[in-house]
C-alpha positions in Angstrom: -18.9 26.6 2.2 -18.8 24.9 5.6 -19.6 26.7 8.6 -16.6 26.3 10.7 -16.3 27.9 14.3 -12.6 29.7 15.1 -10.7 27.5 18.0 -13.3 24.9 17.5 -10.3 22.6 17.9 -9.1 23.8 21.3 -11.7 21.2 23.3 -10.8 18.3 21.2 -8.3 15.5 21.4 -7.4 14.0 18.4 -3.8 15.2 18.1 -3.2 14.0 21.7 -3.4 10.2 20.4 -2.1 11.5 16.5 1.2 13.7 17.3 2.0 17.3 16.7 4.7 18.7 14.6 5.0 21.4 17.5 6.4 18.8 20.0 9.5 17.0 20.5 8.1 13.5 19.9 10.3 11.1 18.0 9.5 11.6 14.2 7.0 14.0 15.2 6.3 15.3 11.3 5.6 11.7 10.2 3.1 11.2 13.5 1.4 14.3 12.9 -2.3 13.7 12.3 -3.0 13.6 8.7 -5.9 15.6 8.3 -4.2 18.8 10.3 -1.3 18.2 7.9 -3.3 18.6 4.9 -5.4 21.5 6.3 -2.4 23.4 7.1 -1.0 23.1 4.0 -3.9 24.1 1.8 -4.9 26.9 4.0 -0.3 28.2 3.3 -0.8 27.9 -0.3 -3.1 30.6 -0.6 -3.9 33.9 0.5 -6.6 33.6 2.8 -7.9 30.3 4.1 -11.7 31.2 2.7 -9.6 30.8 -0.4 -8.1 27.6 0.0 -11.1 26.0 1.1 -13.3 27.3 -1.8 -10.7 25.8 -4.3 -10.8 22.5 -2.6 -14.6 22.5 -1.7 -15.1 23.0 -5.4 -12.5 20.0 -6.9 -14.5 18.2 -4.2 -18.0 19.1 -5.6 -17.0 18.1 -8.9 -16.2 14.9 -8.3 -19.4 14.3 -5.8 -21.2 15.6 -9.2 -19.5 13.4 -12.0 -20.7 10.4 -9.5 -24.2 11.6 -9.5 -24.2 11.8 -13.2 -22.9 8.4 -13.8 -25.2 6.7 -11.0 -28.3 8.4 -12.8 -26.9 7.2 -15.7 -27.0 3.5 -14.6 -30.6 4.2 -12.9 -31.5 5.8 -16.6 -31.0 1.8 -17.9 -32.5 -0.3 -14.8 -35.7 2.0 -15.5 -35.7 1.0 -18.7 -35.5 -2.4 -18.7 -37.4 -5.4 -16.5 -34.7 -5.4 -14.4 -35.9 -2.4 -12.8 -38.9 -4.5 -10.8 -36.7 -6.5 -9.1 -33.3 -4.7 -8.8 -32.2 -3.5 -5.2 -30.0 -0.6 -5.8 -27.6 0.5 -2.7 -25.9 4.1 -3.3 -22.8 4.6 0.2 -19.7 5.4 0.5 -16.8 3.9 3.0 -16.2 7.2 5.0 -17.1 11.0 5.0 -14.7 14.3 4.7 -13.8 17.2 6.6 -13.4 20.3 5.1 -12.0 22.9 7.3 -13.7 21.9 10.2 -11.7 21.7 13.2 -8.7 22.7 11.2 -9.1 19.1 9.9 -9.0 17.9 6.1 -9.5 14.7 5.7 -10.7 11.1 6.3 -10.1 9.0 9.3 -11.6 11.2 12.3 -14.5 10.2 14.8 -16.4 13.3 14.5 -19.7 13.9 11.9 -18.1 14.9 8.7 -15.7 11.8 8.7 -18.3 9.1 10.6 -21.4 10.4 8.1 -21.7 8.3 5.1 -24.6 8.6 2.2 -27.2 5.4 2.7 -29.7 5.4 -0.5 -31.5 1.9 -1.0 -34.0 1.5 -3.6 -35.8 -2.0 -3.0 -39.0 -2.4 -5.2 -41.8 -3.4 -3.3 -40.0 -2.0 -0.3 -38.9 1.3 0.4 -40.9 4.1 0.5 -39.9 6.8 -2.3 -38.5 9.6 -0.6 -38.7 8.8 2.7 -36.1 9.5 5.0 -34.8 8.1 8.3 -33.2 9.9 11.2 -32.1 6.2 12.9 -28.7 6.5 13.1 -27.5 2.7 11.2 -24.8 1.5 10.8 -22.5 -0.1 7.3 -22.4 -3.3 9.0 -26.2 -3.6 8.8 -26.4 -3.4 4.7 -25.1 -7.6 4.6 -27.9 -8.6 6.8 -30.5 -6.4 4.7 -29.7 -7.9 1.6 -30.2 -11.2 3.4 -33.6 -10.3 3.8 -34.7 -9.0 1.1 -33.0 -11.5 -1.6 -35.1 -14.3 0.9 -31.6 -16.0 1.3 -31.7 -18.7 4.2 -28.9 -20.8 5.6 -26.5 -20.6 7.7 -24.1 -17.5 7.5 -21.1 -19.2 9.5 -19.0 -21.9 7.8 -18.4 -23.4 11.0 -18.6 -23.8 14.8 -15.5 -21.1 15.1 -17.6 -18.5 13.2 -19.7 -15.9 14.8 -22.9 -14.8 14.1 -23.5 -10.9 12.4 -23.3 -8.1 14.3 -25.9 -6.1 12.1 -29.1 -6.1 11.9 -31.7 -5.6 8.8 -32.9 -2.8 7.6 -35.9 -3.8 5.8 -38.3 -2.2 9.0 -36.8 1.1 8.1 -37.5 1.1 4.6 -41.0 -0.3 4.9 -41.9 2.6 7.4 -38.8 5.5 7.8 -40.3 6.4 11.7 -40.3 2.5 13.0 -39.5 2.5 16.3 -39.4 -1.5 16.2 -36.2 -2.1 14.7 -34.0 -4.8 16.4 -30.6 -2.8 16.3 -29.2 -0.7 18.1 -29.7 2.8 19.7 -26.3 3.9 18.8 -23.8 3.5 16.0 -20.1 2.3 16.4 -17.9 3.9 14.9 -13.9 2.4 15.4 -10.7 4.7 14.7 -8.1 1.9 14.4 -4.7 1.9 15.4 -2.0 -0.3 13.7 -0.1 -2.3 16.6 1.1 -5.9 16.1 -1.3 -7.0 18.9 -5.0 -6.2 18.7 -6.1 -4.7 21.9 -9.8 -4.1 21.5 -9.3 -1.7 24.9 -6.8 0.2 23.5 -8.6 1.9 20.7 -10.5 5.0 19.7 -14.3 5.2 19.2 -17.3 6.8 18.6 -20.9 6.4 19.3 -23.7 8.4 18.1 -27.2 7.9 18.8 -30.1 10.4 17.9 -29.0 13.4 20.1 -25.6 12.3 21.2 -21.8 11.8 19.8 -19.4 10.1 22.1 -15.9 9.9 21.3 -13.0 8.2 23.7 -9.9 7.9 22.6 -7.2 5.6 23.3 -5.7 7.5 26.3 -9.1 8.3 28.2 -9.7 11.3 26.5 -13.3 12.4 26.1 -15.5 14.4 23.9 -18.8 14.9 24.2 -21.5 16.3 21.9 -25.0 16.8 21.6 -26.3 17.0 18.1 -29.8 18.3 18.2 -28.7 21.6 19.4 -24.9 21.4 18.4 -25.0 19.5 14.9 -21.7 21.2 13.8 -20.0 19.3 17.4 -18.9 22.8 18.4 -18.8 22.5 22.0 -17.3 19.5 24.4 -19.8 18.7 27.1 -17.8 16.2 28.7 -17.3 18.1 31.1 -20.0 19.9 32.1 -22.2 18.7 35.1 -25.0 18.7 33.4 -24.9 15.8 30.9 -22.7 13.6 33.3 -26.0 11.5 33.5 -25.4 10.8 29.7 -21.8 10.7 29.4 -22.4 7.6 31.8 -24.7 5.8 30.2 -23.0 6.4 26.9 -19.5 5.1 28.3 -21.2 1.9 29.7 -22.7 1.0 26.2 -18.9 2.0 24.8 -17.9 -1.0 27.2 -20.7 -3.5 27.1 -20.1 -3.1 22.7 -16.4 -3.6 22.5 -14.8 -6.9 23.7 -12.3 -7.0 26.5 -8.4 -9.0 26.1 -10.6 -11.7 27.9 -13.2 -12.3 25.1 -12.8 -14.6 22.4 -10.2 -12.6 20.3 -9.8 -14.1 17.0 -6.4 -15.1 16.4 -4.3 -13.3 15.2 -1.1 -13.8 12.3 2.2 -13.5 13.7 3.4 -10.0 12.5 6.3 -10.4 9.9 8.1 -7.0 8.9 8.3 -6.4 4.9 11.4 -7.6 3.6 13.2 -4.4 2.0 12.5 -4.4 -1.6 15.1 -6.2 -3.7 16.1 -5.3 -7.9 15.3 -8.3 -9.3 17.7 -9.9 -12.1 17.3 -8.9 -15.9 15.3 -11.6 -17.2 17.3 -12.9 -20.2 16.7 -16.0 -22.7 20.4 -16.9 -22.5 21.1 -20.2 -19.7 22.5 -18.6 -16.3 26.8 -19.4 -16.5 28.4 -20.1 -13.8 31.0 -17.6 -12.8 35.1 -19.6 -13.3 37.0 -18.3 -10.7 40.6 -17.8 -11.3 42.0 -21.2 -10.0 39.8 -22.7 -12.2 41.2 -21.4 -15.5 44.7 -22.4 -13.8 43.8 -25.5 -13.3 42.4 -25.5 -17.0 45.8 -24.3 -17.7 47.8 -27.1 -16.3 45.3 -29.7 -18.2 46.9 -28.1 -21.2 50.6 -27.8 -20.5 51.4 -29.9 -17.7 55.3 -28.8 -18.6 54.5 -25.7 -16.8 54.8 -27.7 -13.3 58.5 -27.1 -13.5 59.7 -28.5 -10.3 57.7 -32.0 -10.8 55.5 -31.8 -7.9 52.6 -32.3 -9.6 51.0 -28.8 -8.5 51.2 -26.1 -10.8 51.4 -22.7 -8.7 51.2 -19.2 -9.7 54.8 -18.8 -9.9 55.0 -21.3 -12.1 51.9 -20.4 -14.2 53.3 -16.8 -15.1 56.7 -17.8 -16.2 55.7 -20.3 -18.5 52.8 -18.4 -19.7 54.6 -15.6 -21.5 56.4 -18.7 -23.7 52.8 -20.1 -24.2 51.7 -16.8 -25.6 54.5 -16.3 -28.5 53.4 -19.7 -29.5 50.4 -19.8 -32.6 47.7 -22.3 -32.3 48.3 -25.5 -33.9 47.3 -25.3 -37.1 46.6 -21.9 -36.7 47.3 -19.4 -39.8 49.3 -16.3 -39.6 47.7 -13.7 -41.9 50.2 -11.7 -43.8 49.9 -8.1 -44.9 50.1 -9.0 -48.7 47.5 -11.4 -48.4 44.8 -8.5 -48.8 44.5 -4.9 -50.0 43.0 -2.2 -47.8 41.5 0.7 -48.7 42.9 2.5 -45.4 45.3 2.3 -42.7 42.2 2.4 -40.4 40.6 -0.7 -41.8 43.6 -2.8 -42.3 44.3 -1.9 -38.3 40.7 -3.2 -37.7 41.1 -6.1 -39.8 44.7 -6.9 -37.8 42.8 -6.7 -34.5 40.0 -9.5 -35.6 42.5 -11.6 -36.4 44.5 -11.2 -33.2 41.5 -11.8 -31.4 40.9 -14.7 -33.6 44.1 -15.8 -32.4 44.3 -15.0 -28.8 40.6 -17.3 -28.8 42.4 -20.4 -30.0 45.2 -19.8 -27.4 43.0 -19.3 -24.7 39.5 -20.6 -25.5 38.4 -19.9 -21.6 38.4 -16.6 -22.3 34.7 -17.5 -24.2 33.1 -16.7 -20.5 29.7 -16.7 -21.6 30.4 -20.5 -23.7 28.7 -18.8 -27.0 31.5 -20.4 -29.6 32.5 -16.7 -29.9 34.8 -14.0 -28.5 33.4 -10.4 -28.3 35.6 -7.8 -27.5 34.3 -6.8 -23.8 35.2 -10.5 -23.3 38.5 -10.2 -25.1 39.8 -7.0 -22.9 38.2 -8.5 -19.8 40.4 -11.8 -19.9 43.3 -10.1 -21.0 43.0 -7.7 -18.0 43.0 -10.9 -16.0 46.1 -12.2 -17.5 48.1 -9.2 -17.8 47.3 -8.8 -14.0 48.4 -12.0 -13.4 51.3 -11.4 -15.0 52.1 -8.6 -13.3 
Protein backbone atom coordinates (compact mmCIF):
# COMPACT_ATOMS: atom_id res chain seq x y z
CA UNK A 1 0.00 0.00 0.00
CA UNK A 2 1.07 3.52 -0.72
CA UNK A 3 1.96 5.77 1.94
CA UNK A 4 -0.25 8.59 1.54
CA UNK A 5 -0.18 11.72 3.95
CA UNK A 6 -3.96 13.18 5.14
CA UNK A 7 -4.53 16.86 3.49
CA UNK A 8 -1.58 16.18 1.30
CA UNK A 9 -3.78 17.91 -1.26
CA UNK A 10 -4.49 21.14 0.51
CA UNK A 11 -0.91 22.88 -0.94
CA UNK A 12 -1.49 21.76 -4.40
CA UNK A 13 -3.10 23.13 -7.51
CA UNK A 14 -4.17 20.92 -9.86
CA UNK A 15 -8.00 21.35 -9.44
CA UNK A 16 -7.47 25.09 -9.82
CA UNK A 17 -6.56 24.64 -13.66
CA UNK A 18 -9.04 21.11 -13.73
CA UNK A 19 -12.46 22.26 -12.08
CA UNK A 20 -14.32 21.19 -8.94
CA UNK A 21 -17.66 19.68 -8.71
CA UNK A 22 -17.93 21.87 -5.40
CA UNK A 23 -18.08 25.15 -7.53
CA UNK A 24 -20.44 26.85 -9.71
CA UNK A 25 -18.39 26.65 -12.91
CA UNK A 26 -20.31 25.88 -16.08
CA UNK A 27 -20.45 22.04 -16.42
CA UNK A 28 -18.48 21.77 -13.39
CA UNK A 29 -18.97 17.67 -13.03
CA UNK A 30 -17.64 17.17 -16.66
CA UNK A 31 -14.48 19.68 -15.77
CA UNK A 32 -13.80 17.99 -12.66
CA UNK A 33 -10.28 16.57 -12.69
CA UNK A 34 -10.42 13.01 -13.60
CA UNK A 35 -8.22 11.51 -11.25
CA UNK A 36 -10.17 13.13 -8.06
CA UNK A 37 -13.34 11.83 -9.79
CA UNK A 38 -12.15 8.32 -9.79
CA UNK A 39 -10.61 8.51 -6.31
CA UNK A 40 -13.78 9.68 -4.89
CA UNK A 41 -15.66 7.17 -6.23
CA UNK A 42 -13.66 4.16 -5.24
CA UNK A 43 -12.94 5.33 -1.88
CA UNK A 44 -17.74 5.64 -1.66
CA UNK A 45 -17.96 2.19 -2.87
CA UNK A 46 -16.53 0.73 0.04
CA UNK A 47 -16.38 0.95 3.67
CA UNK A 48 -13.24 2.37 4.46
CA UNK A 49 -10.97 3.94 1.96
CA UNK A 50 -7.90 1.46 3.15
CA UNK A 51 -10.40 -0.81 1.61
CA UNK A 52 -10.90 0.64 -1.68
CA UNK A 53 -7.47 1.11 -2.28
CA UNK A 54 -6.40 -2.47 -1.46
CA UNK A 55 -8.98 -3.75 -4.01
CA UNK A 56 -7.69 -1.54 -6.65
CA UNK A 57 -3.90 -1.71 -5.69
CA UNK A 58 -4.40 -5.41 -6.11
CA UNK A 59 -6.41 -5.53 -9.85
CA UNK A 60 -3.42 -3.12 -10.44
CA UNK A 61 -0.73 -5.63 -9.32
CA UNK A 62 -2.07 -8.19 -11.29
CA UNK A 63 -1.93 -6.76 -14.33
CA UNK A 64 1.73 -5.22 -13.62
CA UNK A 65 2.42 -9.13 -12.88
CA UNK A 66 0.75 -10.84 -16.01
CA UNK A 67 3.15 -8.21 -18.00
CA UNK A 68 6.19 -9.40 -16.24
CA UNK A 69 5.32 -12.88 -17.01
CA UNK A 70 4.85 -12.49 -20.59
CA UNK A 71 8.04 -10.09 -21.01
CA UNK A 72 10.09 -12.92 -19.34
CA UNK A 73 8.45 -15.08 -21.50
CA UNK A 74 9.69 -13.30 -24.69
CA UNK A 75 13.36 -12.83 -22.92
CA UNK A 76 13.00 -16.86 -22.12
CA UNK A 77 13.22 -17.17 -26.36
CA UNK A 78 15.77 -14.24 -27.26
CA UNK A 79 18.17 -16.17 -24.67
CA UNK A 80 17.71 -19.04 -26.43
CA UNK A 81 18.32 -18.18 -29.74
CA UNK A 82 21.33 -16.08 -31.68
CA UNK A 83 19.25 -13.40 -31.56
CA UNK A 84 20.01 -12.83 -28.13
CA UNK A 85 23.74 -11.31 -29.02
CA UNK A 86 22.54 -8.70 -30.86
CA UNK A 87 18.99 -7.84 -29.68
CA UNK A 88 18.46 -4.42 -27.89
CA UNK A 89 15.45 -4.97 -25.65
CA UNK A 90 13.66 -1.65 -24.24
CA UNK A 91 10.98 -2.50 -21.36
CA UNK A 92 8.71 1.51 -20.53
CA UNK A 93 5.64 2.53 -20.33
CA UNK A 94 3.78 5.93 -21.60
CA UNK A 95 2.87 7.33 -18.06
CA UNK A 96 2.77 6.25 -14.30
CA UNK A 97 -0.36 6.00 -11.71
CA UNK A 98 -1.54 7.45 -8.70
CA UNK A 99 -3.00 5.47 -6.22
CA UNK A 100 -4.55 7.36 -3.46
CA UNK A 101 -2.01 9.80 -3.31
CA UNK A 102 -3.26 13.28 -3.10
CA UNK A 103 -6.70 11.97 -3.26
CA UNK A 104 -5.71 11.38 -6.92
CA UNK A 105 -6.38 8.08 -9.03
CA UNK A 106 -5.20 8.22 -12.14
CA UNK A 107 -2.99 9.15 -15.09
CA UNK A 108 -2.41 12.62 -16.45
CA UNK A 109 -0.94 14.56 -13.30
CA UNK A 110 2.63 16.33 -13.07
CA UNK A 111 3.59 14.88 -9.79
CA UNK A 112 5.97 11.45 -9.28
CA UNK A 113 3.52 8.75 -9.53
CA UNK A 114 2.05 9.93 -12.86
CA UNK A 115 5.58 11.59 -14.43
CA UNK A 116 7.69 8.17 -13.27
CA UNK A 117 7.80 5.65 -15.97
CA UNK A 118 9.86 2.06 -15.91
CA UNK A 119 13.17 2.55 -18.31
CA UNK A 120 14.85 -1.10 -18.68
CA UNK A 121 17.30 -1.37 -21.80
CA UNK A 122 19.21 -4.40 -22.31
CA UNK A 123 21.97 -3.66 -25.20
CA UNK A 124 24.53 -6.48 -25.58
CA UNK A 125 27.86 -5.20 -25.48
CA UNK A 126 26.52 -2.19 -23.69
CA UNK A 127 24.81 -1.96 -20.58
CA UNK A 128 26.03 -2.99 -17.53
CA UNK A 129 23.77 -5.87 -15.92
CA UNK A 130 22.12 -4.49 -13.03
CA UNK A 131 23.18 -1.24 -12.96
CA UNK A 132 21.04 1.46 -12.13
CA UNK A 133 20.90 5.23 -12.87
CA UNK A 134 19.57 7.94 -10.71
CA UNK A 135 19.82 10.68 -13.95
CA UNK A 136 16.58 11.69 -14.27
CA UNK A 137 15.97 11.03 -18.59
CA UNK A 138 13.63 11.59 -20.41
CA UNK A 139 11.11 9.24 -23.18
CA UNK A 140 12.26 11.57 -25.83
CA UNK A 141 15.84 10.40 -25.43
CA UNK A 142 15.12 6.45 -26.23
CA UNK A 143 14.91 7.55 -30.49
CA UNK A 144 18.23 9.09 -30.41
CA UNK A 145 19.68 5.96 -28.29
CA UNK A 146 18.69 3.56 -30.71
CA UNK A 147 20.35 5.78 -33.31
CA UNK A 148 23.40 5.11 -31.71
CA UNK A 149 23.52 2.00 -30.95
CA UNK A 150 21.94 0.37 -34.35
CA UNK A 151 25.20 2.74 -35.96
CA UNK A 152 22.42 4.38 -38.10
CA UNK A 153 23.81 7.68 -39.84
CA UNK A 154 22.01 10.21 -42.02
CA UNK A 155 20.08 12.79 -41.71
CA UNK A 156 17.02 12.59 -39.36
CA UNK A 157 15.02 15.58 -40.98
CA UNK A 158 13.37 15.12 -44.43
CA UNK A 159 13.92 18.61 -45.11
CA UNK A 160 14.99 22.22 -44.41
CA UNK A 161 11.49 22.75 -42.43
CA UNK A 162 12.35 19.95 -40.02
CA UNK A 163 14.07 20.26 -36.73
CA UNK A 164 16.68 18.52 -35.25
CA UNK A 165 15.87 15.99 -31.96
CA UNK A 166 15.40 17.22 -28.82
CA UNK A 167 16.87 14.10 -26.95
CA UNK A 168 19.85 13.04 -26.42
CA UNK A 169 21.56 9.29 -26.30
CA UNK A 170 21.72 7.31 -23.70
CA UNK A 171 24.39 5.01 -24.60
CA UNK A 172 26.91 6.99 -21.75
CA UNK A 173 24.51 5.91 -19.10
CA UNK A 174 24.45 2.37 -19.98
CA UNK A 175 28.15 2.09 -20.55
CA UNK A 176 28.76 3.59 -16.95
CA UNK A 177 25.23 4.19 -14.68
CA UNK A 178 27.31 7.21 -12.53
CA UNK A 179 28.54 9.25 -15.85
CA UNK A 180 28.47 12.54 -15.15
CA UNK A 181 29.32 13.30 -19.00
CA UNK A 182 26.20 12.89 -20.57
CA UNK A 183 25.15 15.64 -23.08
CA UNK A 184 21.45 16.04 -21.93
CA UNK A 185 19.93 17.76 -19.72
CA UNK A 186 19.92 18.39 -15.90
CA UNK A 187 16.24 18.26 -15.73
CA UNK A 188 13.36 16.32 -17.26
CA UNK A 189 10.29 17.98 -18.99
CA UNK A 190 7.40 16.80 -18.35
CA UNK A 191 4.16 18.71 -20.36
CA UNK A 192 0.38 18.39 -19.02
CA UNK A 193 -1.42 19.43 -22.25
CA UNK A 194 -4.39 21.32 -22.54
CA UNK A 195 -6.80 20.87 -25.67
CA UNK A 196 -7.45 24.49 -27.17
CA UNK A 197 -7.77 25.13 -30.90
CA UNK A 198 -4.63 27.29 -30.72
CA UNK A 199 -1.39 26.01 -29.38
CA UNK A 200 0.02 28.33 -26.89
CA UNK A 201 3.24 26.85 -25.69
CA UNK A 202 2.88 29.68 -22.67
CA UNK A 203 -0.27 28.71 -21.66
CA UNK A 204 0.37 25.21 -20.43
CA UNK A 205 1.22 23.15 -17.42
CA UNK A 206 4.61 21.59 -16.66
CA UNK A 207 6.91 19.84 -14.74
CA UNK A 208 10.66 19.65 -14.23
CA UNK A 209 12.47 17.38 -12.17
CA UNK A 210 16.02 17.16 -11.75
CA UNK A 211 17.99 15.01 -9.03
CA UNK A 212 16.67 16.77 -5.84
CA UNK A 213 13.94 18.92 -7.25
CA UNK A 214 10.27 18.74 -8.83
CA UNK A 215 8.83 21.89 -10.26
CA UNK A 216 5.45 22.18 -11.35
CA UNK A 217 3.69 25.53 -12.85
CA UNK A 218 0.55 25.38 -14.02
CA UNK A 219 -1.26 27.23 -16.52
CA UNK A 220 -2.52 30.15 -14.26
CA UNK A 221 0.90 30.81 -12.41
CA UNK A 222 0.34 28.46 -9.82
CA UNK A 223 3.42 26.81 -8.20
CA UNK A 224 4.49 23.79 -6.55
CA UNK A 225 7.57 23.08 -5.31
CA UNK A 226 9.29 19.88 -4.11
CA UNK A 227 12.43 18.57 -2.99
CA UNK A 228 12.77 14.86 -3.51
CA UNK A 229 15.79 13.75 -1.60
CA UNK A 230 14.16 14.52 1.67
CA UNK A 231 10.44 14.59 0.52
CA UNK A 232 10.23 11.67 -2.19
CA UNK A 233 6.47 11.20 -1.52
CA UNK A 234 6.15 15.42 -2.74
CA UNK A 235 4.44 16.00 0.72
CA UNK A 236 5.18 19.49 1.28
CA UNK A 237 5.04 22.69 -1.17
CA UNK A 238 8.17 24.80 -0.78
CA UNK A 239 7.25 27.31 -3.14
CA UNK A 240 6.83 29.27 -0.74
CA UNK A 241 9.21 29.18 1.69
CA UNK A 242 12.21 31.58 1.75
CA UNK A 243 14.45 29.30 1.90
CA UNK A 244 14.58 27.50 -1.57
CA UNK A 245 13.55 30.79 -3.40
CA UNK A 246 17.21 30.60 -4.77
CA UNK A 247 16.01 27.28 -6.54
CA UNK A 248 12.57 28.06 -7.34
CA UNK A 249 14.41 30.74 -9.56
CA UNK A 250 16.67 29.04 -11.20
CA UNK A 251 14.26 26.19 -11.90
CA UNK A 252 11.60 28.71 -13.39
CA UNK A 253 14.28 30.30 -15.75
CA UNK A 254 15.14 26.75 -17.16
CA UNK A 255 11.00 26.29 -17.31
CA UNK A 256 11.33 29.43 -19.75
CA UNK A 257 14.60 29.03 -21.57
CA UNK A 258 12.94 25.07 -22.52
CA UNK A 259 9.57 25.96 -23.74
CA UNK A 260 9.18 28.15 -26.84
CA UNK A 261 7.38 31.49 -26.67
CA UNK A 262 4.13 32.58 -29.42
CA UNK A 263 7.23 34.28 -31.05
CA UNK A 264 9.30 31.05 -31.84
CA UNK A 265 8.93 29.08 -34.85
CA UNK A 266 5.43 27.36 -34.01
CA UNK A 267 4.75 24.69 -36.37
CA UNK A 268 1.64 25.25 -38.14
CA UNK A 269 -1.06 24.37 -37.10
CA UNK A 270 -4.55 22.55 -38.98
CA UNK A 271 -7.41 24.68 -38.95
CA UNK A 272 -9.70 23.22 -36.14
CA UNK A 273 -12.90 21.59 -37.74
CA UNK A 274 -15.65 20.43 -35.19
CA UNK A 275 -16.89 16.62 -35.62
CA UNK A 276 -19.76 16.53 -37.71
CA UNK A 277 -22.67 14.79 -35.46
CA UNK A 278 -22.75 11.26 -36.26
CA UNK A 279 -25.19 10.36 -38.97
CA UNK A 280 -27.30 6.49 -39.46
CA UNK A 281 -26.09 5.50 -42.47
CA UNK A 282 -28.57 3.87 -45.17
CA UNK A 283 -29.24 0.03 -45.18
CA UNK A 284 -27.03 -1.20 -47.66
CA UNK A 285 -29.18 -3.21 -50.04
CA UNK A 286 -28.40 -5.08 -53.61
CA UNK A 287 -31.61 -3.68 -55.02
CA UNK A 288 -30.82 -0.23 -57.56
CA UNK A 289 -31.83 2.99 -55.43
CA UNK A 290 -35.75 4.20 -57.03
CA UNK A 291 -36.46 7.26 -57.37
CA UNK A 292 -39.40 8.40 -55.21
CA UNK A 293 -42.80 9.45 -57.98
CA UNK A 294 -44.42 12.17 -56.51
CA UNK A 295 -48.08 12.46 -56.82
CA UNK A 296 -48.21 14.80 -59.92
CA UNK A 297 -46.22 12.40 -61.53
CA UNK A 298 -48.61 9.38 -61.42
CA UNK A 299 -51.32 12.21 -62.63
CA UNK A 300 -49.58 13.02 -65.26
CA UNK A 301 -49.03 9.14 -65.96
CA UNK A 302 -52.73 9.19 -65.63
CA UNK A 303 -53.57 11.65 -68.27
CA UNK A 304 -50.97 9.66 -70.83
CA UNK A 305 -53.58 7.03 -70.32
CA UNK A 306 -56.98 8.57 -70.61
CA UNK A 307 -56.64 11.84 -72.02
CA UNK A 308 -60.79 11.84 -71.92
CA UNK A 309 -60.34 12.68 -68.39
CA UNK A 310 -59.37 16.45 -69.38
CA UNK A 311 -63.07 17.17 -69.61
CA UNK A 312 -63.17 20.81 -70.37
CA UNK A 313 -60.48 20.45 -73.43
CA UNK A 314 -57.89 22.56 -72.02
CA UNK A 315 -55.35 20.25 -72.36
CA UNK A 316 -54.50 20.19 -68.51
CA UNK A 317 -55.80 17.56 -66.58
CA UNK A 318 -56.47 18.88 -62.81
CA UNK A 319 -57.35 17.17 -59.76
CA UNK A 320 -60.85 17.87 -60.10
CA UNK A 321 -60.93 16.30 -63.10
CA UNK A 322 -58.69 13.35 -62.16
CA UNK A 323 -61.08 12.16 -59.29
CA UNK A 324 -64.27 12.24 -61.21
CA UNK A 325 -63.24 10.30 -64.01
CA UNK A 326 -61.23 7.99 -61.87
CA UNK A 327 -64.04 6.25 -60.13
CA UNK A 328 -65.41 5.26 -63.92
CA UNK A 329 -61.79 4.18 -64.71
CA UNK A 330 -61.88 1.87 -61.72
CA UNK A 331 -65.29 -0.23 -62.52
CA UNK A 332 -63.53 -0.75 -65.82
CA UNK A 333 -61.39 -4.48 -66.14
CA UNK A 334 -58.16 -4.49 -67.90
CA UNK A 335 -58.31 -5.16 -71.48
CA UNK A 336 -58.07 -8.48 -71.94
CA UNK A 337 -58.21 -8.96 -68.50
CA UNK A 338 -60.08 -12.16 -67.09
CA UNK A 339 -62.80 -12.10 -64.50
CA UNK A 340 -62.40 -15.26 -62.33
CA UNK A 341 -65.66 -16.74 -61.36
CA UNK A 342 -66.50 -18.59 -58.23
CA UNK A 343 -67.33 -21.93 -60.08
CA UNK A 344 -64.20 -21.86 -61.76
CA UNK A 345 -62.43 -23.54 -58.62
CA UNK A 346 -63.31 -25.56 -55.45
CA UNK A 347 -62.12 -24.45 -52.06
CA UNK A 348 -61.58 -26.26 -49.25
CA UNK A 349 -62.65 -23.13 -46.92
CA UNK A 350 -64.30 -19.93 -46.88
CA UNK A 351 -60.94 -18.60 -45.66
CA UNK A 352 -58.88 -19.71 -48.61
CA UNK A 353 -61.34 -18.96 -51.36
CA UNK A 354 -61.33 -15.13 -49.58
CA UNK A 355 -57.54 -15.31 -49.89
CA UNK A 356 -57.56 -16.58 -53.26
CA UNK A 357 -60.37 -13.55 -54.26
CA UNK A 358 -57.96 -11.00 -52.79
CA UNK A 359 -54.84 -12.20 -55.22
CA UNK A 360 -56.83 -11.87 -57.85
CA UNK A 361 -58.13 -8.43 -57.11
CA UNK A 362 -54.73 -7.43 -56.58
CA UNK A 363 -53.93 -9.02 -59.82
CA UNK A 364 -56.44 -6.78 -61.12
CA UNK A 365 -55.98 -3.58 -59.50
CA UNK A 366 -51.92 -4.11 -60.92
CA UNK A 367 -53.16 -4.06 -64.48
CA UNK A 368 -55.39 -1.02 -63.79
CA UNK A 369 -52.80 0.86 -62.22
CA UNK A 370 -49.37 -0.62 -63.01
CA UNK A 371 -47.62 2.64 -61.12
CA UNK A 372 -48.60 1.28 -58.12
CA UNK A 373 -45.37 -1.30 -58.76
CA UNK A 374 -43.26 1.58 -56.73
CA UNK A 375 -40.29 -0.42 -56.41
CA UNK A 376 -40.40 -1.42 -60.71
CA UNK A 377 -39.93 -5.32 -59.61
CA UNK A 378 -42.75 -6.70 -62.39
CA UNK A 379 -44.67 -7.44 -59.14
CA UNK A 380 -47.26 -6.07 -56.69
CA UNK A 381 -46.79 -7.00 -52.96
CA UNK A 382 -49.33 -6.11 -50.68
CA UNK A 383 -47.55 -3.28 -48.50
CA UNK A 384 -47.31 -1.77 -52.04
CA UNK A 385 -50.99 -2.65 -52.89
CA UNK A 386 -52.51 -0.89 -49.51
CA UNK A 387 -49.93 1.92 -49.84
CA UNK A 388 -51.18 3.06 -53.40
CA UNK A 389 -54.58 2.49 -52.60
CA UNK A 390 -54.33 4.71 -49.47
CA UNK A 391 -53.04 7.32 -51.95
CA UNK A 392 -55.92 6.94 -54.22
CA UNK A 393 -58.71 6.63 -51.84
CA UNK A 394 -57.19 9.85 -50.29
CA UNK A 395 -57.29 11.43 -53.34
CA UNK A 396 -60.51 10.60 -53.75
CA UNK A 397 -61.65 11.79 -50.85
Amino acid sequence: MPEIKEGDIDDTFALSIRGNVATKEPNSQRTMDMGSRLYQDLVASYETREEALKRFIQAYLASVASVDELIGNIMDVVEQTSLADNTIVIVTSDHGWGMGEKDYLYKNSLWQESTRVPLVIRAPGISQAGSVSEHPVSLIDIYPTLVELCDLTGETMKNTKGRPLDGFSLKPILENAKTKTWEGPESVLTALYKWRTKYNPAKENYSLRSDNYRYIRYENGKEELYQTKSDPHEWNNLATDPSHAGSLTALRSELIKRIPTEEDSIPNQPIFKPKKPAQSKAPVSDKPTVEKKTAEYWKAEYFKKHPDADTNGDGILTWPERKAHKPATDSKPAPNAKIPKATDKKFDSPQQEKQMSDLQWKDNFFKLHPESDTNQDGALSWPEYKKFKAELDEKNN
